[in-house]
N, C-alpha and C positions, 0 to 999 in steps of 0.2 A: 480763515476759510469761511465763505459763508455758509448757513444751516440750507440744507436741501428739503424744502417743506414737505415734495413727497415723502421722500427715504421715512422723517420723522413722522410721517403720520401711518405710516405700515407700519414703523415701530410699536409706534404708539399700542394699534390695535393687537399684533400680535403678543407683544406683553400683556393686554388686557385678557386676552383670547386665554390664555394659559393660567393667569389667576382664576377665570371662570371656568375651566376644566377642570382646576380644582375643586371648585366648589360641586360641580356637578359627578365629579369622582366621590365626594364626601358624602353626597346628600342620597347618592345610592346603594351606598356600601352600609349604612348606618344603619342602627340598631333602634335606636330609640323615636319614638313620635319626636320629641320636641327636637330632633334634628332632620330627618328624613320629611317629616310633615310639616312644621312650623320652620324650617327652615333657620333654626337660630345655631347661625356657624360663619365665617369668615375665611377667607384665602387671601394673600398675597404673595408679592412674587419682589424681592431686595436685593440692592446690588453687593460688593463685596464687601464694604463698608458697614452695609447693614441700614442703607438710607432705599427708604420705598420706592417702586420703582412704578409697579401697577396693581392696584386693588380691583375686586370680583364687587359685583355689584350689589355687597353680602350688609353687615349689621354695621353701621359708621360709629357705634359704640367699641365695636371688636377693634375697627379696622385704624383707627384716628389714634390709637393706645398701642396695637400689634408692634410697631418700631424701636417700642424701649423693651419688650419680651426680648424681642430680637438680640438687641445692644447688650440686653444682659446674657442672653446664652452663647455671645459672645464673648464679652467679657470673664463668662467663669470657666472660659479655659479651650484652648484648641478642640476643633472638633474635626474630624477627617471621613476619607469615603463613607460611605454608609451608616455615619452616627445620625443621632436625632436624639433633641433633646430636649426633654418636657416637664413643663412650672408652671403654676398658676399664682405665683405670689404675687400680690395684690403691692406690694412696699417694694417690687424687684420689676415693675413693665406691665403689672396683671390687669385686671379689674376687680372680679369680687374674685372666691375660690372655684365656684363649678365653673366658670370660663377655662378650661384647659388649652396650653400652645404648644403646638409640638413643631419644631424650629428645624432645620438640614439645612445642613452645605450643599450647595452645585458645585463640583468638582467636572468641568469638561473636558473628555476622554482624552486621553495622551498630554493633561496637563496636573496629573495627579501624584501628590506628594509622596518624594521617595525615601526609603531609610526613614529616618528619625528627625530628617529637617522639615521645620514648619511652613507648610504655606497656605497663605491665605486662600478659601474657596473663592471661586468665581461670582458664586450670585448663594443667593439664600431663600428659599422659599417658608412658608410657614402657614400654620391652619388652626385654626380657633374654634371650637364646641362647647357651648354651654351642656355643661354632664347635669341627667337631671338630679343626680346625687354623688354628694361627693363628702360624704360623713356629717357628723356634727349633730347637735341637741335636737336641731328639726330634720323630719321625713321631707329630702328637696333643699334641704342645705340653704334656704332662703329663710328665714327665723327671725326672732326679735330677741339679737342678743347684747351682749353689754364689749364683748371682746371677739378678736378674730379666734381666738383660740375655740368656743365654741361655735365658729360655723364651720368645720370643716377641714379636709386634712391639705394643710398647707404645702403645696411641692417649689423649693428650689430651682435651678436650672440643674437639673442632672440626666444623665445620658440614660435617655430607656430604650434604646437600640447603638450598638458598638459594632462596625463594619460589618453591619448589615444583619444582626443577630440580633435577638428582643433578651433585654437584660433582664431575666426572672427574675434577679429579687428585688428592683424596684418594679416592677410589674407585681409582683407579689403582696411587695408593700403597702400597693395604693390601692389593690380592689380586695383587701382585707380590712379596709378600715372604709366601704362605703357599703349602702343597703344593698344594691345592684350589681352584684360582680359583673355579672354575664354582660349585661347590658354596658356597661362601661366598657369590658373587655371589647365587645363589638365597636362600639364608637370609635375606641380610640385605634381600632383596627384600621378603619373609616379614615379618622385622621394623616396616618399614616400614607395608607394609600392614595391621598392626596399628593401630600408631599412628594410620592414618587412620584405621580403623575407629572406635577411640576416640573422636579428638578430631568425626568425625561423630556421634555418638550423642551426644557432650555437648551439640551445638548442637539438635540433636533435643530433649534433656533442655528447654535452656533456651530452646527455642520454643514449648516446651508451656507452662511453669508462670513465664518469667519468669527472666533472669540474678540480680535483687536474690534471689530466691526460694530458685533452686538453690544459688548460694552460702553464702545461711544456711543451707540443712539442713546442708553439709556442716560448716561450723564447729559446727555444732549437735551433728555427730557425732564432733568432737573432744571436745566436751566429755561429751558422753555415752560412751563407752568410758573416758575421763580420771576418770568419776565411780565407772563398775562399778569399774575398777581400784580406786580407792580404797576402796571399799566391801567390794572381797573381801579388800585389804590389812590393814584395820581389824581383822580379825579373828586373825589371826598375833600371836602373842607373841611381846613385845618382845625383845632379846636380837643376838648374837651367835654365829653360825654357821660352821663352818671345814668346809673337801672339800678333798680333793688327789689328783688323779688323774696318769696317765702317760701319753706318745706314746712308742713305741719310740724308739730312740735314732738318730740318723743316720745312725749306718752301723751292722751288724751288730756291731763290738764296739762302740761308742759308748756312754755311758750312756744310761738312758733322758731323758725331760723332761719336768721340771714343771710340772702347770698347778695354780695354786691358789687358791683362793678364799675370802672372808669376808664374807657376809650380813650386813648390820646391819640392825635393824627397829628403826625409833625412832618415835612422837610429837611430834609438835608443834601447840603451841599459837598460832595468829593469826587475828585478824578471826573471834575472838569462836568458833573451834571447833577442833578436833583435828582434827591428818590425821595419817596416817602415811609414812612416806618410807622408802623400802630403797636401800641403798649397795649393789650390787654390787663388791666389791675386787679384785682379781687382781694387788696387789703383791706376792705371794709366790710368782708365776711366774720362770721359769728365764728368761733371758735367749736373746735369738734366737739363732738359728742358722746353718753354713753349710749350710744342704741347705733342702728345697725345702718343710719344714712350715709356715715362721712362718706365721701369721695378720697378717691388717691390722685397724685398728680398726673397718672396718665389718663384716667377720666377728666380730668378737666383739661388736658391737653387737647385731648380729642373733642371733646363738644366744640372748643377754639376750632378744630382743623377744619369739620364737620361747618360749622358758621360761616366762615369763609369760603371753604369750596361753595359750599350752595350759594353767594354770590356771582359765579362768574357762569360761565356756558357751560353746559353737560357735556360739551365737545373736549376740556380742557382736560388736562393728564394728572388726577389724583396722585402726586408724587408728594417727595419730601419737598419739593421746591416752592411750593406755596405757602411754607410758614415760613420763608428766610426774611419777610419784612415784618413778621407777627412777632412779638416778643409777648407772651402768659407770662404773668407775674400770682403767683398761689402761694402765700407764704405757710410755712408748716406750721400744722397745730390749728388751721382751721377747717370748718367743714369744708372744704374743697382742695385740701393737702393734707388731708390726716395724719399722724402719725403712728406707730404701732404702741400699744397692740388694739388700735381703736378697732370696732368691729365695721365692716364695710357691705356687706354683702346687696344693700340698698343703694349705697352710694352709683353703684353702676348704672343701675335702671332708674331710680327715682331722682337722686341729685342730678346726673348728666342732664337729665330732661330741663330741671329745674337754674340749671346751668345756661342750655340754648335759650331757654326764654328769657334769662337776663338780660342777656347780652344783642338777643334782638331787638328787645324793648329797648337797649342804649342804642341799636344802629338807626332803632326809627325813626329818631331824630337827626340822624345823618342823609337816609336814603328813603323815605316816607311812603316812597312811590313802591317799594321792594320788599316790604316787611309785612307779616302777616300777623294777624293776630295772633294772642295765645291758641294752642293749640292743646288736648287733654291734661299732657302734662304729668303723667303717669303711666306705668306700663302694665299696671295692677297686678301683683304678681301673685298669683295664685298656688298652692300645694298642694297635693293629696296625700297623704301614706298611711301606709298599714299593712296586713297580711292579704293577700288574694285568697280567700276561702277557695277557689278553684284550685291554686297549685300549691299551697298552703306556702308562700314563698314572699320576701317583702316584696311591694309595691311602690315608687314614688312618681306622683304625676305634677309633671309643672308646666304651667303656661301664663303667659303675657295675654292679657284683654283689653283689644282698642280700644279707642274712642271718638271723639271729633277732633276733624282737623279745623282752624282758625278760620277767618272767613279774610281774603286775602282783598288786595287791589284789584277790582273788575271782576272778583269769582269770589263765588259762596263757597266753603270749607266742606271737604268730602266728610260725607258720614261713614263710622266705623273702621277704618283706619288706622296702623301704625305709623305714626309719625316723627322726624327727628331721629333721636338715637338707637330706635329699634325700626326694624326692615321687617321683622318676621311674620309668619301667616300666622292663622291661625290651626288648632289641631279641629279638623274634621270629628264631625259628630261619632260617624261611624266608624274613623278610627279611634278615637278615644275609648265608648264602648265597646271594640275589638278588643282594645290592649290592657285595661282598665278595670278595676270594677267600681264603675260607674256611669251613670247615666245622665243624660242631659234632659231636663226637664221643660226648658223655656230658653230659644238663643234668637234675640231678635232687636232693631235698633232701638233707639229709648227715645220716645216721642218727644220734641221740642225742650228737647236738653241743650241744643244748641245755642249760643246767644244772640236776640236779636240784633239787628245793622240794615245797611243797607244792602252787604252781603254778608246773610247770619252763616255761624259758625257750625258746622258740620256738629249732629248727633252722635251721641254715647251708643255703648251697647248694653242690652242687658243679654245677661249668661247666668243659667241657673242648674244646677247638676244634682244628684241626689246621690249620695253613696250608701251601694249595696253592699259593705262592709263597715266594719267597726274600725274609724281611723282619724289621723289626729291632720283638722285644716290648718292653714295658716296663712295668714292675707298679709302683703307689705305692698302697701300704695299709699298714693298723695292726694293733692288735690282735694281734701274734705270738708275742711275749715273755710276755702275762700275757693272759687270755682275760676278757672280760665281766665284771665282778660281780657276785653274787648281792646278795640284802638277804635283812633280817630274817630270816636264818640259811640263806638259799635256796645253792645253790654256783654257783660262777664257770661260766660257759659256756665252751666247748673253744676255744681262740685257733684262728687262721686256718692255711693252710698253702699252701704254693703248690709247683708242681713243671716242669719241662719234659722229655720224652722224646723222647730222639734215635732216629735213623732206625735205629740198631743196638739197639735197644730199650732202652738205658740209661735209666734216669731221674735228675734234676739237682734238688736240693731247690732253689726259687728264696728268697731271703728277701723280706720285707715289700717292700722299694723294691730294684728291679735292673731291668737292662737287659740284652738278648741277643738274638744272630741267630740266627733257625732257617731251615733250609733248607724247601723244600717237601716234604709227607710229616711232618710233627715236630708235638709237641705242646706247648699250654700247659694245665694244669692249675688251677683256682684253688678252692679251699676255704674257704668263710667262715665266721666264729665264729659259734657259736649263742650265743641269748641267757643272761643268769644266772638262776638261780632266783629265788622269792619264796616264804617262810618255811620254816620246817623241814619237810622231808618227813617 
C-alpha cells in the first residue's frame, strides 16, 4: 500500500500535539521554579514496544535518553491499568539522579487486560523533571563527588502508583531521604498529571479514528523519519572522520579528558539497493573517572540522536526511526559509558555538551557548509542550600547559566542562550527572590566574550546573586581551561570564570567544580563563555 502523506502528517502533529500538552500539563501543575519557570522537564509519547513515537519540544538531553527509562520499566515487569512507574537510575535509561521518569501504560478503553493474563498496553507515555533535590552530600544533589552513592537517592524502576492508587511507602521512601519533601511531592504530582494527560488524549486519538488506525500511523512514522534519515545520509561521502575535544580535568591540577570520536560513512548493498550506515565510535575516549563527569550510555546516545536530528528539517518526525542507520559505539569504563558505581551527576549537563561538539567538529569536515562553531559548551550549574531564616525550613536552588552560541554559516551566534542539550529558561529575577533567600545583584551579557570571525560567536552571561542566608554553594561547569572553538579560522570564545566575594570585600576566584560556605551578605559570581567565531575576520 502506498503511504498517504496527508493521513501521516495529521498523525504526525497530533502525536506531537499531546507530548506538548503534556509538557504544558507539567509545567503548570509544578511546584518548584526550576520546573514551572526554567522549564527543565521533558514529555513523550511510545508506542507499545516502547520505541518513540513523538517528543514536546522540551530538553534533547531528557528526550534522546527517555527510550531506554522506558525499555527498562518495561522490562522490570508487567505494568497494567493505572500503574506508573518511577526511576531515575542513571545505569538503568537515567541520566544523572534529580532527572526523575515516571513511565504509564495506555491501555485503550474496551481493550484492557482481563483476569490474570498479560497484555501488552497500547502506547506508553512518560515525563521527565529535574527535582531540585533529591538527597546526597550536596544541597541540589549536583556536587563533586567521587561515587554515585553520594549524590543522591537512587530509584529502580518500581511502581509508585498501582491501578490508579499512589503507593505510600515508596512515596514515603523517596521524600524521606531528600531536603524538599513538599516541594518534590508537588513535582512529581505535576509529573503524573502529565502522564494522564497523555495517556487521555491517546484514547481520545483512538476513539476517533480507531486503535488498528492509530497504531499504523505511528509505525508508519518510524519508518518515515527512518527513510528522510537515510535519504539525507545518502548524500555524505564516504570515508572516515576523526574530532577530539576536552572536559576540564577533575580537579584543578588534574589533567584535562578525552572525548574522541571517528564517523565512519559507508554503503551497503541488500535486497536489491544501497543504503548508507554511520558508526559513530568513541573508543578513543579516556577512561572514566573519579569525580562527578562520566556520562552513561544513554547520555551519549542522546547527544548522537540530538546531532542528527538537527541535521535534517524541523519538519521531520523525532521518532526512533532516525537512528536505525546510526550505530554509537561507547565502550564501558569510559567517560562516555561509565560504569557504576562511577559518580555521574555532570556527565548529563557538562559531558553531553562536550559530546555534541565532538562530533560536530568531526561532521564539519563532512558538511562545512552546516556546522557551527563551538558553542558555550557548559550549562554551569549552579546550587544554593541552607535553612530559609523565613520558614526556618531547608531550601535548595538550582539553575543552569547560558552562554553564547557559536557563530554559524552566514550568522553571527546568539548571545546568552541555551544551546544543544539544555532547552531551559532561565529563573526570573523576581521569581527567584520570591522563592529563595536570595538575591540577584548583577544579571547581564558579558561584553566581547564571544569569538571574533567573520561571524563572532554569541556572548556569555554574567549572573551574580548575593545570599541572605548562611548556606553552602556549589558550582559544576566546564569550559575554563580552554574556551569555545572557533572554525573555519573564526577564534576561540573567552572560557568561563567564576568568583565569590566575602563580606570584607575580598574576592575568591572559584574554579570550574568547587564547593563553599557563604555567610549572609557574600556573593557568588558566575561568568560564561561566549561562543567561537566563524571564518576569518
Amino acid at each position: 500500500m502506498r503511504r498517504d502523506p496527508i493521513e501521516l502528517e495529521v498523525f504526525k502533529n497530533l502525536y506531537h500535539s499531546i507530548a506538548e500538552e503534556m509538557g504544558a500539563a507539567l509545567r503548570r501543575t509544578a511546584f518548584s521554579p526550576n520546573i514551572k519557570e526554567r522549564r527543565d522537564y521533558s514529555c513523550a509519547v511510545f508506542d507499545a514496544a516502547g520505541e518513540v513515537i513523538a517528543m514536546g519540544d522540551h530538553m534533547p538531553v531528557h528526550l534522546g535518553s527517555m527510550p531506554m527509562s522506558v525499555k527498562a520499566a518495561i522490562e522490570a515487569g508487567e505494568m497494567g491499568p493505572g500503574d506508573i512507574v518511577i526511576l531515575n537510575d542513571p545505569f538503568r535509561g537515567g541520566t544523572h539522579l534529580p532527572d526523575i521518569t515516571l513511565v504509564a501504560p495506555v491501555y485503550v478503553e474496551g481493550r484492557r487486560p482481563r483476569g490474570r493474563r498479560p497484555v501488552r498496553p497500547d502506547f506508553h507515555v512518560a515525563s521527565r523533571a529535574h527535582h531540585a533535590d533529591v538527597g546526597g552530600t550536596y544541597a541540589g544533589s549536583m556536587g563533586l563527588c567521587s561515587e554515585i552513592y553520594q549524590e543522591g537517592l537512587r530509584i529502580p524502576p518500581v511502581k509508585l502508583m498501582r491501578a490508579g492508587s499512589m503507593n505510600g511507602e515508596v512515596l514515603s521512601l523517596l521524600l524521606n531521604n531528600v531536603r524538599t519533601p513538599e516541594e518534590r511531592e508537588g513535582d512529581l504530582g505535576a509529573q503524573i498529571a502529565a502522564c494522564h494527560t497523555g495517556a487521555e488524549r491517546l484514547r481520545e486519538l483512538c476513539s476517533r479514528y480507531g486503535v488498528a488506525r492509530v497504531q499504523s500511523a505511528a509505525a508508519e512514522l518510524l519508518d518515515y523519519s527512518a527513510e528522510l534519515m537515510q535519504a539525507f545520509l545518502a548524500k555524505l561521502p564516504e570515508g572516515k572522520y576523526h574530532a577530539k575535544d576536552f572536559l576540564d580535568g577533575a580537579s584543578p591540577a588534574a589533567p584535562p579528558v578525552g572525548i574522541a570520536v571517528e564517523v565512519s560513512i559507508s554503503r551497503e548493498s541488500g535486497q536489491g539497493r544501497r543504503r548508507t550506515k554511520v558508526v559513530v565510535d568513541f573508543s578513543g575516549s579516556d577512561p572514566q573517572v573519579e569525580s562527578s563527569i562520566n556520562a552513561v550510555a544513554a547520555i551519549t546516545f542522546s547527544a548522537c540522536f540530538y546531532v542528527f536530528r538537527c541535521l535534517l528539517a524541523e519538519d521531520v518526525p523525532a521518532t526512533a526511526g532516525l537512528m536505525r542507520s546510526v550505530q554509537v559505539i561507547a565502550p564501558e569504563g569510559t567517560i562516555v559509558n561509565a560504569r557504576p558505581p562511577a559518580a555521574v551527576a555532570g556527565g548529563n549537563v557538562e559531558t553531553s555538551q562536550r559530546i555534541v561538539d565532538v562530533l560536530l567538529r568531526a561532521l564539519a569536515q563532512v558538511i562545512p557548509d552546516r556546522i557551527p562553531a563551538a558553542a558555550s559548551g557548559t550549562m554551569n550549574n549552579l546550587t544554593i542550600g541552607g535553612i530559609d531564616p523565613k520558614t526556618g525550613a531547608p531550601f535548595a536552588y538550582y539553575e543552569t547559566i547560558a552562554g553564547g552560541m557559536g557563530g554559524r554559516p552566514g550568522k553571527t551566534g546568539v548571545s546568552g542562550v541555551h544551546t544543544h542539550m539544555t532547552n531551559s529558561l532561565n529563573t526570573p529575577a523576581e521569581a527567584l527572590e520570591y522563592a529563595y533567600p536570595l538575591r540577584v545583584r548583577k544579571y547581564s551579557l558579558r561584553p566581547n566574550s564571544g569569538g571574533s570571525g567573520k561571524y563572532r560567536g554569541g556572548d556569555g552571561i554574567i549572573r551574580e546573586i548575593e545570599v541572605l542566608a548562611d548556606c553552602q554553594v556549589t558550582l559544576l561547569a566546564d569550559r575554563r581551561s580552554r574556551g569555545p572553538w572557533g572554525l573555519d579560522g573564526g577564534m576561540d570564545g573567552a572560557p568561563g570564570a567564576a568568583s565569590v566575594t566575602r563580606k570584607d570585600g575580598k574576592t575568591e576566584a572559584m574554579p570550574g567544580r568547587y564547593s563553599t560556605r557563604l555567610s549572609a551578605g557574600e556573593r557568588v559570581r558566575i561568568e560564561s563563555p561566549g561562543g567561537g567565531g566563524y571564518g576569518k575576520a
